[in-house]
BALOBA-1460 file (C-alpha; in Angstrom, 3 decimals):
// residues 362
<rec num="1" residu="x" x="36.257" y="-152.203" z="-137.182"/>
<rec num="2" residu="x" x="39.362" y="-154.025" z="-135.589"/>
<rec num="3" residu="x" x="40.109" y="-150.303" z="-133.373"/>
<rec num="4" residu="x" x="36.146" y="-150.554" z="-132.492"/>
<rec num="5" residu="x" x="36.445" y="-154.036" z="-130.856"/>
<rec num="6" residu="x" x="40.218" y="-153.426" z="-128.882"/>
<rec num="7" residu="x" x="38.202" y="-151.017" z="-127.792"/>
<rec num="8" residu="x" x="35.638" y="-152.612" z="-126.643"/>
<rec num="9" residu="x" x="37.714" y="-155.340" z="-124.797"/>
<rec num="10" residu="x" x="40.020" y="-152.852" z="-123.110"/>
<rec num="11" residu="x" x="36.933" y="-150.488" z="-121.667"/>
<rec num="12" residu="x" x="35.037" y="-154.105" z="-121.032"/>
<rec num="13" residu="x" x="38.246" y="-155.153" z="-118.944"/>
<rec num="14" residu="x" x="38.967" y="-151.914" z="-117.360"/>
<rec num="15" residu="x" x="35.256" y="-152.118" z="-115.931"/>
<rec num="16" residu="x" x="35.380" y="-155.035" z="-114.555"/>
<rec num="17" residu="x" x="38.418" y="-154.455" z="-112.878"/>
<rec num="18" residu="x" x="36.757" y="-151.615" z="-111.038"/>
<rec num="19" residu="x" x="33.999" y="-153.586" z="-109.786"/>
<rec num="20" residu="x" x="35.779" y="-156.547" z="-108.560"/>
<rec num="21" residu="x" x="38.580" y="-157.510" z="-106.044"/>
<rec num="22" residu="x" x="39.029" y="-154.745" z="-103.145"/>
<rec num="23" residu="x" x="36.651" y="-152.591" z="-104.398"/>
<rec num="24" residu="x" x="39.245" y="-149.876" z="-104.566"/>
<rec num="25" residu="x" x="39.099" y="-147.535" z="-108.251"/>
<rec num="26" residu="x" x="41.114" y="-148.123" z="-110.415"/>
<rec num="27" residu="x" x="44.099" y="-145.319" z="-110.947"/>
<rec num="28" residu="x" x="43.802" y="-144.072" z="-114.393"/>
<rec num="29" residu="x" x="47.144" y="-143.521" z="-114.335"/>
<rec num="30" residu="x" x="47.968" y="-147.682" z="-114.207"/>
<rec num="31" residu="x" x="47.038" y="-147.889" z="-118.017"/>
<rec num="32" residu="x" x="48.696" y="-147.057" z="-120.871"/>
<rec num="33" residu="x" x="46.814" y="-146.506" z="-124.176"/>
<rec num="34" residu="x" x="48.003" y="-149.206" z="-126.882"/>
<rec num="35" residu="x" x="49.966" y="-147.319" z="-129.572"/>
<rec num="36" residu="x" x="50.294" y="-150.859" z="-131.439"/>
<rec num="37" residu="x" x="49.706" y="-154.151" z="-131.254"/>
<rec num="38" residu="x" x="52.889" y="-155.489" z="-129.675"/>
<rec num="39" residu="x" x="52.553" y="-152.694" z="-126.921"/>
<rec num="40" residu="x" x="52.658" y="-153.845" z="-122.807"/>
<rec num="41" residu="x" x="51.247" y="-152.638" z="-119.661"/>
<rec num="42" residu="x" x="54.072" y="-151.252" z="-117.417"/>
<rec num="43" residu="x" x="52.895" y="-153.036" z="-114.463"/>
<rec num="44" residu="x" x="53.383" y="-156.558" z="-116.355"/>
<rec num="45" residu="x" x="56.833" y="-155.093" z="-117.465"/>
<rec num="46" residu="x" x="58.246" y="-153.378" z="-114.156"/>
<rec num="47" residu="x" x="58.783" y="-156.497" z="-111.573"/>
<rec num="48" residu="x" x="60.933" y="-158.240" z="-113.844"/>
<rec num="49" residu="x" x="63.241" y="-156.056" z="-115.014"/>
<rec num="50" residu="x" x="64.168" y="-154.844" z="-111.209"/>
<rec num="51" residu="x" x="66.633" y="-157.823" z="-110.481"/>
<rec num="52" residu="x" x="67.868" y="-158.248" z="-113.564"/>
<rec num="53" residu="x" x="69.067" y="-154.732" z="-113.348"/>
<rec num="54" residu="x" x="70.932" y="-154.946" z="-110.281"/>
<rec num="55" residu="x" x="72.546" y="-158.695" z="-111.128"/>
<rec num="56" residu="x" x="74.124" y="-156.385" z="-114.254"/>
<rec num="57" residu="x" x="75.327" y="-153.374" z="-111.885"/>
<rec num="58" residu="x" x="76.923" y="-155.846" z="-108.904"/>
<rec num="59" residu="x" x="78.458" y="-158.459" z="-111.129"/>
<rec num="60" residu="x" x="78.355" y="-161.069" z="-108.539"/>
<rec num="61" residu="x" x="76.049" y="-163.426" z="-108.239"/>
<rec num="62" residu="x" x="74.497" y="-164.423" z="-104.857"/>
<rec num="63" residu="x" x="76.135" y="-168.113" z="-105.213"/>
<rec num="64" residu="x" x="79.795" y="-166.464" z="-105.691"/>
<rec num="65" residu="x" x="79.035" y="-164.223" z="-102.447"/>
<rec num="66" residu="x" x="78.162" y="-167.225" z="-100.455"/>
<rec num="67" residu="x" x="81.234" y="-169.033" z="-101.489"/>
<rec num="68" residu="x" x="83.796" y="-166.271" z="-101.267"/>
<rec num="69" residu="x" x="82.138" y="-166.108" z="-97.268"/>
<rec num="70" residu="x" x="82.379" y="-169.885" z="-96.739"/>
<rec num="71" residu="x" x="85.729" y="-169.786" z="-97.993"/>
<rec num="72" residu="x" x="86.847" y="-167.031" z="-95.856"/>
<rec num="73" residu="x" x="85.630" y="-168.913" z="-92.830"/>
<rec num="74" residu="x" x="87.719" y="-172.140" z="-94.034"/>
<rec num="75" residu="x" x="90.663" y="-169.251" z="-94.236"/>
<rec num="76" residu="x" x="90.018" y="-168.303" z="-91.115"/>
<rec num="77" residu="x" x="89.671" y="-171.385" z="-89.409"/>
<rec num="78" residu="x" x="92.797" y="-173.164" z="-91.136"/>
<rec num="79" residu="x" x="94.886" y="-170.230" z="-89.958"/>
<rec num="80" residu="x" x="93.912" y="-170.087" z="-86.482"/>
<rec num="81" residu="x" x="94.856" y="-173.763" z="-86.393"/>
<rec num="82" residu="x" x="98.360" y="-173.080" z="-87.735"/>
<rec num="83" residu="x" x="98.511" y="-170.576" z="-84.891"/>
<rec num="84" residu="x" x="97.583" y="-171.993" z="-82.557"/>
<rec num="85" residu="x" x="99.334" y="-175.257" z="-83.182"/>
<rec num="86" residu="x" x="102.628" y="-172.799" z="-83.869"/>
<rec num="87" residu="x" x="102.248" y="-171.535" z="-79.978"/>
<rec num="88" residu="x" x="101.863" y="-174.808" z="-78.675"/>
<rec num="89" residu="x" x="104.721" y="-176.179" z="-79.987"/>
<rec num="90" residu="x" x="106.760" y="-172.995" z="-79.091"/>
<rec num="91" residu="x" x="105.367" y="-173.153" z="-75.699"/>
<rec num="92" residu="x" x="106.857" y="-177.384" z="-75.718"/>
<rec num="93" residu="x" x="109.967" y="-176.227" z="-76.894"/>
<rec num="94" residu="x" x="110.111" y="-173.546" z="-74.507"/>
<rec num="95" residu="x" x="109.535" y="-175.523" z="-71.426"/>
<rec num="96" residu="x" x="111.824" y="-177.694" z="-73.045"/>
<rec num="97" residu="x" x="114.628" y="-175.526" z="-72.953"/>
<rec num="98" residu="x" x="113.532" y="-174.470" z="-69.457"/>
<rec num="99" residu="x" x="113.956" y="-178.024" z="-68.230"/>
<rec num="100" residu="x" x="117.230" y="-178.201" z="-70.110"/>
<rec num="101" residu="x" x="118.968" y="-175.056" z="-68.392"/>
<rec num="102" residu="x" x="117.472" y="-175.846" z="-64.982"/>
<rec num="103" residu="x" x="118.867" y="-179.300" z="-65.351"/>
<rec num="104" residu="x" x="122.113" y="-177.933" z="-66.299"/>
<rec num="105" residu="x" x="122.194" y="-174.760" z="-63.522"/>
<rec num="106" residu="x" x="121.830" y="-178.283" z="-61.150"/>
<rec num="107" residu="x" x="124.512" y="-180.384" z="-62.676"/>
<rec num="108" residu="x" x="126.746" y="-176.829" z="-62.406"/>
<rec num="109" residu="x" x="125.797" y="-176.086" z="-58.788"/>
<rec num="110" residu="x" x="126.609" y="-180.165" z="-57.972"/>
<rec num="111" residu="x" x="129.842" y="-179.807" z="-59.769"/>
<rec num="112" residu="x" x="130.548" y="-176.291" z="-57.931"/>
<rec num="113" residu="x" x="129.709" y="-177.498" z="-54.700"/>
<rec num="114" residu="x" x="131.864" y="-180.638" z="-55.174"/>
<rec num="115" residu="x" x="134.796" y="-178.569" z="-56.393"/>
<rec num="116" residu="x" x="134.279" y="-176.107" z="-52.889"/>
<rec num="117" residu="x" x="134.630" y="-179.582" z="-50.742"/>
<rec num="118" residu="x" x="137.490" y="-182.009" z="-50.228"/>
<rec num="119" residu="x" x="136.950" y="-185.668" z="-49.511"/>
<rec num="120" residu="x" x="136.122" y="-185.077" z="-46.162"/>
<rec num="121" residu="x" x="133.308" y="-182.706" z="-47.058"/>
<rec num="122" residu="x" x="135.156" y="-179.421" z="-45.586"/>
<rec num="123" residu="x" x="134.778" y="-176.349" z="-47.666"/>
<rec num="124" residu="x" x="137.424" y="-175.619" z="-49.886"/>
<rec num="125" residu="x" x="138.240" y="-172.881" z="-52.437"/>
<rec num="126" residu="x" x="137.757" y="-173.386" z="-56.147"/>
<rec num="127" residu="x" x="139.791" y="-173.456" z="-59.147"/>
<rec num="128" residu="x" x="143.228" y="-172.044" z="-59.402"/>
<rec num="129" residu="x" x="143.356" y="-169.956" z="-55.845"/>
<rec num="130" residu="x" x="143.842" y="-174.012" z="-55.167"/>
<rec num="131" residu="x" x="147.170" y="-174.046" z="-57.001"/>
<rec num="132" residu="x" x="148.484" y="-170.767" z="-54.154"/>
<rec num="133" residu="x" x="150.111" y="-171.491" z="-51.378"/>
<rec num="134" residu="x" x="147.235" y="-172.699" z="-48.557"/>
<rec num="135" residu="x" x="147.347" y="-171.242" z="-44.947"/>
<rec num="136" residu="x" x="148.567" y="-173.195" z="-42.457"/>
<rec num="137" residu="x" x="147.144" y="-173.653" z="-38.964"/>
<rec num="138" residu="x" x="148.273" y="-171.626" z="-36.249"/>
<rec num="139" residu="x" x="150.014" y="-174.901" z="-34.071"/>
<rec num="140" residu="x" x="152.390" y="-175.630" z="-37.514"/>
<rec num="141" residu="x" x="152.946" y="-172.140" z="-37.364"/>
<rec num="142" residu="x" x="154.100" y="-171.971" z="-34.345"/>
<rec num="143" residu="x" x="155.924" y="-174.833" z="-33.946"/>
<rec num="144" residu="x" x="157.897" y="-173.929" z="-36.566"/>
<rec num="145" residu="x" x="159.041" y="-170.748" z="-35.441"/>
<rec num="146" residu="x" x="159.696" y="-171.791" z="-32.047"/>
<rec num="147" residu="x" x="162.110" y="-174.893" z="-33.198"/>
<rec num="148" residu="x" x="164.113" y="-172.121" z="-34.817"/>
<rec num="149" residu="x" x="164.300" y="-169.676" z="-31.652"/>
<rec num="150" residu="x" x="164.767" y="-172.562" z="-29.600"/>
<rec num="151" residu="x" x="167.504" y="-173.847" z="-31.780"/>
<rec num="152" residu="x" x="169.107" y="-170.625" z="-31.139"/>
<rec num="153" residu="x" x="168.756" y="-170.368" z="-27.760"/>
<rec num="154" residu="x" x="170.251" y="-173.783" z="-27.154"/>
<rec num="155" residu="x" x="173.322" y="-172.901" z="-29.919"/>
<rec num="156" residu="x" x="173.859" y="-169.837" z="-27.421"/>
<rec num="157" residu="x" x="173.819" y="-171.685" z="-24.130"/>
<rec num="158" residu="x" x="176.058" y="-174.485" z="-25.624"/>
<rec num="159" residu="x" x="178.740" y="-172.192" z="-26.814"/>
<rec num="160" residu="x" x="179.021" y="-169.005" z="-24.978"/>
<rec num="161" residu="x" x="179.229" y="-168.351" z="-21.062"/>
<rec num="162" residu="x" x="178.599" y="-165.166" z="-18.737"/>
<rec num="163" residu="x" x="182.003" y="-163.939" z="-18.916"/>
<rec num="164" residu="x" x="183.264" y="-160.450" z="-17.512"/>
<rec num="165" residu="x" x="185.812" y="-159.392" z="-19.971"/>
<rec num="166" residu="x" x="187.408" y="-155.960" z="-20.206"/>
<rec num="167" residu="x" x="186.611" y="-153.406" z="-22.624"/>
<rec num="168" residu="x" x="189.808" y="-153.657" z="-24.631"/>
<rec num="169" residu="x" x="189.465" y="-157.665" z="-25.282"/>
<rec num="170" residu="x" x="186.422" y="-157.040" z="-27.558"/>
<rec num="171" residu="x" x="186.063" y="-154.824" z="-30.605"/>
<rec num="172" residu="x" x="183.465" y="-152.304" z="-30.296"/>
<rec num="173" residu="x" x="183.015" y="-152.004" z="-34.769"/>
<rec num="174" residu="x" x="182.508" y="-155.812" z="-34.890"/>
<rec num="175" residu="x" x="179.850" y="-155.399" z="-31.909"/>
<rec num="176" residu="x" x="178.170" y="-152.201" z="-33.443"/>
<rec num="177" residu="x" x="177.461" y="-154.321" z="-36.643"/>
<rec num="178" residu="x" x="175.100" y="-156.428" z="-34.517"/>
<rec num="179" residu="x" x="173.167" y="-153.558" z="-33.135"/>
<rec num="180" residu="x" x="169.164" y="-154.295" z="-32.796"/>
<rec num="181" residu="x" x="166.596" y="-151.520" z="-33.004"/>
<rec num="182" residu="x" x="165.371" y="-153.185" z="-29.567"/>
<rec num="183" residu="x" x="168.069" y="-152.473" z="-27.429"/>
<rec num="184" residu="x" x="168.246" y="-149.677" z="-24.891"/>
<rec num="185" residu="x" x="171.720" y="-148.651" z="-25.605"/>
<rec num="186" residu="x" x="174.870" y="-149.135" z="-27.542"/>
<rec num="187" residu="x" x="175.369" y="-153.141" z="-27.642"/>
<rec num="188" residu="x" x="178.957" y="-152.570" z="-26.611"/>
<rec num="189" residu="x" x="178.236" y="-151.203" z="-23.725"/>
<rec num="190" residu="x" x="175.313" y="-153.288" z="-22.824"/>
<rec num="191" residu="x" x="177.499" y="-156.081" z="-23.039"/>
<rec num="192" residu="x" x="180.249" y="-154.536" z="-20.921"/>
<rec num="193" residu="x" x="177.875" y="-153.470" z="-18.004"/>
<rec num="194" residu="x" x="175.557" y="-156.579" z="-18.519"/>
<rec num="195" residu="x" x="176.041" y="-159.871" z="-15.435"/>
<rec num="196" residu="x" x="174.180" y="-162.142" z="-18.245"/>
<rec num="197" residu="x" x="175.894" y="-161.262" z="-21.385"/>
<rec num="198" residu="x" x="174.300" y="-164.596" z="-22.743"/>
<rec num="199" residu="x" x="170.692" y="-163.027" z="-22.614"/>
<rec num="200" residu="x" x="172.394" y="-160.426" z="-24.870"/>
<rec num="201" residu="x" x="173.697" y="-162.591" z="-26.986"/>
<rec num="202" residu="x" x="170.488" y="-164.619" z="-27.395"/>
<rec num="203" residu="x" x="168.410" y="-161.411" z="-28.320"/>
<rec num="204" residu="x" x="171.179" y="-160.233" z="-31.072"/>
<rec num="205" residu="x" x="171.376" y="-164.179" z="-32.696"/>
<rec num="206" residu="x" x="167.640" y="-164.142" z="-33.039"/>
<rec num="207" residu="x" x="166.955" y="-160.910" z="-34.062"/>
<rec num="208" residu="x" x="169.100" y="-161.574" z="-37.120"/>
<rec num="209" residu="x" x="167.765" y="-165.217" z="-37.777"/>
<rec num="210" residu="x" x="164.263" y="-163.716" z="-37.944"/>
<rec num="211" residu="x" x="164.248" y="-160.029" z="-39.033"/>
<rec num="212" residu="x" x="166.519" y="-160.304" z="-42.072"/>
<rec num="213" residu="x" x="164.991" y="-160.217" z="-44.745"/>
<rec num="214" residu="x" x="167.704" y="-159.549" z="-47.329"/>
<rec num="215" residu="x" x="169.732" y="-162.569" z="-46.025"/>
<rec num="216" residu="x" x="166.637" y="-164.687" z="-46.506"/>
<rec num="217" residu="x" x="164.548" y="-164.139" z="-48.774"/>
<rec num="218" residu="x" x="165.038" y="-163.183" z="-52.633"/>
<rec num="219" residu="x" x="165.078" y="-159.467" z="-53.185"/>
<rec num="220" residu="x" x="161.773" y="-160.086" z="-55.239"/>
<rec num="221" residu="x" x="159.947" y="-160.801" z="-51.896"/>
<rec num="222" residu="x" x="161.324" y="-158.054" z="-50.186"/>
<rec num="223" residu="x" x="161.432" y="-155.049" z="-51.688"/>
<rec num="224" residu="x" x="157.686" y="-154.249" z="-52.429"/>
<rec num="225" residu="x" x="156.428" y="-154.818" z="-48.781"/>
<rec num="226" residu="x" x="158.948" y="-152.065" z="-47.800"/>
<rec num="227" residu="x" x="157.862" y="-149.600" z="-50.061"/>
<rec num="228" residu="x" x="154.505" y="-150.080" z="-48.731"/>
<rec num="229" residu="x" x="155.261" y="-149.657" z="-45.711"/>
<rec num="230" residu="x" x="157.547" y="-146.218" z="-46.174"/>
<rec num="231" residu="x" x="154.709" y="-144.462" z="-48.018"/>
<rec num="232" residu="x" x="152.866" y="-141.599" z="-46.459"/>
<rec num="233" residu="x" x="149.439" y="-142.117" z="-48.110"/>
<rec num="234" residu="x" x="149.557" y="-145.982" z="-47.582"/>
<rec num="235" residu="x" x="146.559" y="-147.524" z="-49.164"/>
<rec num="236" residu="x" x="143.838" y="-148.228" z="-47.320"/>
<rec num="237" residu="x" x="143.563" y="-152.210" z="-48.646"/>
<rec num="238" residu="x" x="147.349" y="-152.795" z="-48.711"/>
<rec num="239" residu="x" x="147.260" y="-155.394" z="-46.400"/>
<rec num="240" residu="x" x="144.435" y="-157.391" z="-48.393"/>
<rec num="241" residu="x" x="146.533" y="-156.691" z="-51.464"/>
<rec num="242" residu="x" x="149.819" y="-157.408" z="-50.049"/>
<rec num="243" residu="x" x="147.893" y="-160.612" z="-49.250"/>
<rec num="244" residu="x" x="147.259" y="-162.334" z="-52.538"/>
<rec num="245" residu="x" x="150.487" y="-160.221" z="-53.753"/>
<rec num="246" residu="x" x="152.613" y="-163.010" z="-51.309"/>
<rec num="247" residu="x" x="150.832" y="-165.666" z="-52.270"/>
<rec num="248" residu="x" x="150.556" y="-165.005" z="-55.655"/>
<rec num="249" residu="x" x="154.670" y="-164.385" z="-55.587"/>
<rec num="250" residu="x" x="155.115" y="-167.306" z="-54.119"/>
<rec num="251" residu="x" x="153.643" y="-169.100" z="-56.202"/>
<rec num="252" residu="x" x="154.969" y="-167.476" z="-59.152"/>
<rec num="253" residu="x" x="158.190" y="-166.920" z="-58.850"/>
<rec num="254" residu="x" x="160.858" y="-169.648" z="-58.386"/>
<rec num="255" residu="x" x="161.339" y="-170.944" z="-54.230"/>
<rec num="256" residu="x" x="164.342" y="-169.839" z="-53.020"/>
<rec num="257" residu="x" x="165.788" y="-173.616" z="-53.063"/>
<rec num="258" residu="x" x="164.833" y="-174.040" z="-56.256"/>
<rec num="259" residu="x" x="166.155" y="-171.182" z="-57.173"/>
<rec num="260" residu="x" x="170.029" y="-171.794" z="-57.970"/>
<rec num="261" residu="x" x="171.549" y="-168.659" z="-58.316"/>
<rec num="262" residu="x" x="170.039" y="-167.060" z="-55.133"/>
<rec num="263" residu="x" x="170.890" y="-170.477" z="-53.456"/>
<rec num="264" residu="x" x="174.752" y="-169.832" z="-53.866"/>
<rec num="265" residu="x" x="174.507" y="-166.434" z="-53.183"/>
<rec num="266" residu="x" x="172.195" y="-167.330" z="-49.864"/>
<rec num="267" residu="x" x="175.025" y="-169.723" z="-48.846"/>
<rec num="268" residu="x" x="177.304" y="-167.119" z="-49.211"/>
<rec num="269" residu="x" x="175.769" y="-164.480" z="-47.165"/>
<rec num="270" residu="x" x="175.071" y="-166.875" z="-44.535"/>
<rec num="271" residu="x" x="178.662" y="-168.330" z="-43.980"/>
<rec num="272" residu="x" x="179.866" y="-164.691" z="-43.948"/>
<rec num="273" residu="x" x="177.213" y="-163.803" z="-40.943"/>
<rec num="274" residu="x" x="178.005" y="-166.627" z="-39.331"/>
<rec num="275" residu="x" x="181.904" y="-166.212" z="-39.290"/>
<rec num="276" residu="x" x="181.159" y="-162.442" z="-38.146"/>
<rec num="277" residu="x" x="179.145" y="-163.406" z="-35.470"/>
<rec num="278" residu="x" x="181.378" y="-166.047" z="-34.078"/>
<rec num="279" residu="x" x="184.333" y="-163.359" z="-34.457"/>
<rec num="280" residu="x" x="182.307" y="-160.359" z="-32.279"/>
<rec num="281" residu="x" x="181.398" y="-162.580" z="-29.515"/>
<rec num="282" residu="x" x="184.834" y="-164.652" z="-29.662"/>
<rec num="283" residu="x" x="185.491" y="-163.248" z="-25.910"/>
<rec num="284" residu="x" x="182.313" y="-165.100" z="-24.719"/>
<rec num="285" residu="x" x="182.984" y="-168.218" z="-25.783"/>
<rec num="286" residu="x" x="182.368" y="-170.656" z="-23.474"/>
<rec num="287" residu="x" x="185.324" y="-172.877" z="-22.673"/>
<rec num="288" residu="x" x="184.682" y="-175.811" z="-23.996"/>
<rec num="289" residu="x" x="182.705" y="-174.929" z="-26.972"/>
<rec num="290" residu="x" x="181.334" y="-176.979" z="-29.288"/>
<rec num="291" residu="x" x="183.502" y="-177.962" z="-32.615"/>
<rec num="292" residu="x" x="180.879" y="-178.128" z="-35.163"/>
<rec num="293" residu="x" x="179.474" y="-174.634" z="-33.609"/>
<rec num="294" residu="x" x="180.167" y="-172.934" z="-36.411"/>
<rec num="295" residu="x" x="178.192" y="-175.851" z="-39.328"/>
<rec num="296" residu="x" x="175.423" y="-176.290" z="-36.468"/>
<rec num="297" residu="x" x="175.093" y="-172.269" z="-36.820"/>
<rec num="298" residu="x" x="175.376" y="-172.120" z="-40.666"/>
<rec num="299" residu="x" x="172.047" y="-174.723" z="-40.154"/>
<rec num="300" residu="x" x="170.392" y="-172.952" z="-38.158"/>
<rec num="301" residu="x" x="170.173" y="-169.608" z="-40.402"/>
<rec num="302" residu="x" x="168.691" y="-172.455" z="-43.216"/>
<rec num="303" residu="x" x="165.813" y="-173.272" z="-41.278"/>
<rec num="304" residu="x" x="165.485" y="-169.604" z="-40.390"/>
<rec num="305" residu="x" x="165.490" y="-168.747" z="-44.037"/>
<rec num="306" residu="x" x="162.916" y="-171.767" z="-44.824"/>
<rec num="307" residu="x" x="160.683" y="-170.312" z="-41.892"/>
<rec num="308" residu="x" x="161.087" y="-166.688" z="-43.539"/>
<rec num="309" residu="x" x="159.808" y="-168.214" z="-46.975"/>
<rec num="310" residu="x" x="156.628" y="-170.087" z="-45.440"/>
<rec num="311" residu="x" x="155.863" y="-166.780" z="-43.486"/>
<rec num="312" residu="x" x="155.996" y="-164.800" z="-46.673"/>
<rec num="313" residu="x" x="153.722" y="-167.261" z="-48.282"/>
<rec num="314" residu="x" x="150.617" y="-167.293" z="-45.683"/>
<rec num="315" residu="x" x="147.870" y="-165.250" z="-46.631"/>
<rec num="316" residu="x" x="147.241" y="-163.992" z="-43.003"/>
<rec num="317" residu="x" x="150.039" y="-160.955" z="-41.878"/>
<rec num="318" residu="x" x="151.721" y="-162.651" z="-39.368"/>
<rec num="319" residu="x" x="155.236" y="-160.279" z="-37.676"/>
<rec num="320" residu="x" x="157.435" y="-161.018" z="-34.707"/>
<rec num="321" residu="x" x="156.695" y="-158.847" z="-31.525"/>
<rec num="322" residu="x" x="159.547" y="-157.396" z="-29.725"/>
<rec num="323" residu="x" x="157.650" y="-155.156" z="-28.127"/>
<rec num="324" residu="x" x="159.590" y="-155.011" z="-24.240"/>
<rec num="325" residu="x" x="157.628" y="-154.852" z="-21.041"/>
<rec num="326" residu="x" x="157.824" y="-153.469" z="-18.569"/>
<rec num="327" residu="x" x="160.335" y="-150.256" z="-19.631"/>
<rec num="328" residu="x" x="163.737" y="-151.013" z="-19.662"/>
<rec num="329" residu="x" x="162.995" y="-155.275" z="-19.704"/>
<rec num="330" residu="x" x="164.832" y="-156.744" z="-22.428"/>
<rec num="331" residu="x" x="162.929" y="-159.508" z="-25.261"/>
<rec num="332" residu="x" x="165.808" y="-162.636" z="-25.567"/>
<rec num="333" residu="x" x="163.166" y="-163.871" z="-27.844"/>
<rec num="334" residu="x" x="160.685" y="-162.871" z="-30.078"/>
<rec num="335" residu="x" x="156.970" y="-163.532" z="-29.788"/>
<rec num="336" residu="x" x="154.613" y="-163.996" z="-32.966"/>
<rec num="337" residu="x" x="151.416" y="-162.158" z="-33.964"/>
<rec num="338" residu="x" x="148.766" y="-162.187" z="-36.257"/>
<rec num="339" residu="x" x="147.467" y="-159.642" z="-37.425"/>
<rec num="340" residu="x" x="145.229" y="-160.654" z="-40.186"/>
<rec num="341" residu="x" x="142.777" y="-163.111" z="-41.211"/>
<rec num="342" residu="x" x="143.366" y="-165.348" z="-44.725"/>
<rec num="343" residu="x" x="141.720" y="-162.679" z="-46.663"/>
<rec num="344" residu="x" x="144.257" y="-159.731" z="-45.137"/>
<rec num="345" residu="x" x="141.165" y="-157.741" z="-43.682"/>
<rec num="346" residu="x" x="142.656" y="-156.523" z="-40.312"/>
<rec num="347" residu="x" x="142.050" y="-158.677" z="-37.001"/>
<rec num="348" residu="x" x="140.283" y="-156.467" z="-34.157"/>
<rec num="349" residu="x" x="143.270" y="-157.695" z="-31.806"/>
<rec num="350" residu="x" x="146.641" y="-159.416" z="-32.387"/>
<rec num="351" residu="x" x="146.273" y="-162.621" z="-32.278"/>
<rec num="352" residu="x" x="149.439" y="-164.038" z="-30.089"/>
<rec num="353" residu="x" x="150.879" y="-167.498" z="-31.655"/>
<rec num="354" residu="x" x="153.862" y="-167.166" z="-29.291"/>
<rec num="355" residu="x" x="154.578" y="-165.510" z="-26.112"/>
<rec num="356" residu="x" x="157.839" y="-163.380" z="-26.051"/>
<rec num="357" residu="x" x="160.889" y="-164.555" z="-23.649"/>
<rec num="358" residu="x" x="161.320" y="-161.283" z="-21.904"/>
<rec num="359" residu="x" x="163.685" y="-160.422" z="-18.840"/>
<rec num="360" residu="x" x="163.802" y="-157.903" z="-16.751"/>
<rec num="361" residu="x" x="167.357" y="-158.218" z="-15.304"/>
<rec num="362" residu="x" x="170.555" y="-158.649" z="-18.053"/>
């Protein structure tokens, strides 16, 4: 009786289902026969289980998703503050340093610059090339040189006449000593054929005031510049080396007056040149000569030998020019040339400081 009515219902419902709503037939696949009483319909029992199955396969819930995203944005954001706040300040520190060095490169260029000028705002050189000996103009240069030639030339015309002698009143050995490379012949015989033995006389004095070295100068100043100068395969910057060599020696090693062991020994060699000298040319003596002739000689070779030792120091080349002109004209006394600049680069020309005393008729 129960089965008769379920029965009933269902086949009641089912009809009514078919004649209302869209008016589409039912499927009679969308019902399930009841096998009990608790049974379902699968169409009440399909829409809800759909979510609930894919909540169990994800394991995340929506809400976690949405605040694992807005937390990744916070990330996100935080860090590309802390970047960009990072560059920034890198970028102030940067300019910072900038400013810094630039400041400084000015403050160095000032002090530079300062350093390369004296007090009257002329350019100077910088650091210790200020502690070498500094070139001096061409009018002290020559001033000094001519004092000393001058000197001579005076010391000659005070003490020794144009005498005719004969050949046996003078010694031909003590003569021969006193040869110059500049002379045309023997010296004794010069002298012996010569009306003005005085120019002769001149010429040999300053020749040996100015072109000896070894008398002069300490053998430490000496002896490089004249193995330059002998070598075959000279090299090509010697005279810019030879330069700051000079300069550098001279301001190295010990001045000659300071020096007192090659003081003595300077003396020495001086008083013996002088005596020899005196004794060649004895037979020219004037007759009256002068008695301190031989001490006013003796100081004349010192300020020769000072003169040799501020030559040596200059950076510029600067030689004495016996060059004679016209052929068979004899130089009494040296000129002076230049023949570098402060840097020992070669000058186009000589540059002439002094004109040489030359004469054609001795």
């Amino acid at each position: 009786m129960a089965a008769t009515d379920l029965s009933r219902t269902f086949t009641s419902s089912t009809t009514q289902d078919s004649t209302t709503g869209s008016g589409e037939t039912a499927s009679p696949t969308t019902a399930i026969a009841p096998t009990s009483t608790g049974a379902t319909t699968a169409g009440s029992v399909e829409p809800s289980s759909r979510p609930s199955s894919e909540q169990t396969n994800s394991g995340i819930s929506g809400g976690a998703v949405a605040g694992a995203v807005i937390g990744t944005a916070i990330g996100v954001a935080l860090l590309t503050f802390a970047l960009t706040f990072w560059l920034m300040q890198r970028g102030v520190r940067k300019k910072g340093l900038q400013r810094q060095k630039r400041r400084s490169s000015e403050m160095s260029d000032y002090y530079v610059k300062r350093s390369m000028t004296n007090a009257s705002g002329e350019r100077r050189r910088g650091g210790w090339q200020e502690h070498l000996p500094q070139s001096l103009d061409d009018d002290t240069v020559r001033r000094r040189v001519k004092t000393v030639l001058d000197q001579a030339a005076v010391h000659v015309e005070n003490n020794f006449g144009d005498i005719s002698k004969a050949e046996e009143e003078r010694e031909s050995d003590a003569l021969a000593a006193f040869q110059t490379p500049h002379l045309p012949a023997p010296l004794a015989r010069l002298i012996d054929q010569s009306r003005r033995p005085t120019l002769l006389i001149k010429h040999v004095l300053a020749y040996h005031l100015v072109a000896s070295p070894d008398l002069l100068l300490p053998p430490t100043m000496t002896e490089l510049p004249r193995v330059v100068d002998h070598r075959p395969d000279r090299p090509r910057a010697a005279s810019q080396a030879l330069s700051h060599w000079r300069r550098l020696t001279a301001y190295l090693y010990p001045a000659p007056a300071a020096d007192p062991a090659f003081l003595a020994h300077r003396n020495d060699c001086i008083e013996d040149q002088v005596d020899r000298f005196l004794s060649a040319f004895q037979p020219w003596l004037s007759s009256n000569p002068a008695a301190d002739r031989r001490q006013n000689l003796i100081a004349i070779f010192h300020a020769a030998a000072d003169v040799a030792y501020m030559l040596f120091s200059q950076p510029s080349a600067i030689e004495y020019d016996w060059a004679a002109r016209p052929d068979g004209a004899l130089v009494s006394l040296p000129g002076l040339h230049k023949l570098t600049d402060e840097s020992g680069s070669p000058l186009p020309y000589a540059h002439v400081l002094l004109q040489p005393v030359v004469v054609s008729s001795f």
